[in-house]
N, C-alpha and C positions, 0 to 999 in steps of 0.2 A: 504494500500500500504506500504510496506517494503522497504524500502531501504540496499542496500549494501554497500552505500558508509561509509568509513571510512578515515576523517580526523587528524591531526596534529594538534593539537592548546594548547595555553597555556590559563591556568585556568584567568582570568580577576581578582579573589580572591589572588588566593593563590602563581598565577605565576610558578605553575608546571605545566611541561606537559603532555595532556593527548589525547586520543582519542577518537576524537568523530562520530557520529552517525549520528547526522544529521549537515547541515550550518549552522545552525542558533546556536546551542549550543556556550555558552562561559564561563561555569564552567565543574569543573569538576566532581562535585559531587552535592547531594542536599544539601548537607551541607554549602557547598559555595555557591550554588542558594541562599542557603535563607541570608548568610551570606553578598554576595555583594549585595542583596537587602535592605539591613538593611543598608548597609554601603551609597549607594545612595540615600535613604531616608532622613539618618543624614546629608547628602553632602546636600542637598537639602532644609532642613531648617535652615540649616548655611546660605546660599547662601541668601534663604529670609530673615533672621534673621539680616542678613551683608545688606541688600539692603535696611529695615524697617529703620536701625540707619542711615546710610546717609541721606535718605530723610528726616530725624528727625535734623538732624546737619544740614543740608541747608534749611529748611524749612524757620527760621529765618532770616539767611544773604539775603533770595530770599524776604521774605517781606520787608529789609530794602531796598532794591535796588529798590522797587517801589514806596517809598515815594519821595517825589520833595523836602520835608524838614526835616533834621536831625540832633537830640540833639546829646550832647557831647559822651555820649555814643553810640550809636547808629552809631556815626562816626568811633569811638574805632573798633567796633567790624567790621565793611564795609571797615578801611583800617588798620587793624591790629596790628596797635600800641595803646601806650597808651596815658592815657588823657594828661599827660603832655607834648606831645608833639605834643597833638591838641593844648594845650593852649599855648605852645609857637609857633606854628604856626599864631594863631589867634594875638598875639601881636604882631610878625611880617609884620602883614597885610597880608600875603598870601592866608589868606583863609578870605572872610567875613564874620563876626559872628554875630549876631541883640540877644540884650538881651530886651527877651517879659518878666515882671515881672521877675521872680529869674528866669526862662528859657532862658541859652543861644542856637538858634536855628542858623543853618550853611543849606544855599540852597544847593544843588547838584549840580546846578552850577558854585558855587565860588570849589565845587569840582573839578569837572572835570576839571576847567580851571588850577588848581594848575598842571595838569600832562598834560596840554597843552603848557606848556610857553616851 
């Protein structure tokens, strides 16, 4: 079956215009077929490439969030600042801190409560 129809469209590639043949078409050449194929392919493992390294930066902050009990660092990295200013929270008593041997260990609770008051 032949069609006669003859469209108006511009190239998805290269953004000139051209005439096409059938609907479905949306280059205008094979050159650009292959060309925006190549190009959506690279789109495509950037996209996964961009989606691998997040899950890889959160993987981390997602297992401290399920611990109940959290070292000095560990605190660092879940509320974004630095240790000195867990430790001078902790000498201010705002947060409660339990020193197990050289381990000082901070509940998630005495967290949370710090952005509750």
């Amino acid at each position: 079956m032949s069609s006669n129809i003859r469209i108006n469209r511009i190239c998805q590639y290269c953004n000139k215009e051209f005439e096409a043949r059938k609907t479905t078409s949306k280059t205008c050449s094979d050159y650009c077929a292959k060309m925006f194929y190549k190009a959506r392919q690279k789109a495509a493992k950037i996209e996964q490439s961009n989606a691998e390294t997040k899950q890889v930066i959160a993987k981390p902050i997602e297992e401290i969030k399920a611990k109940d009990f959290l070292s000095i660092t560990d605190t660092c990295k879940l509320l974004g600042i630095s240790r000195w200013t867990i430790w001078r929270i902790i000498k201010k008593e705002e947060i409660k801190a339990v020193k197990i041997g050289k381990r000082v260990v901070i509940s998630r609770e005495s967290i949370n409560s710090l952005f509750n008051i």
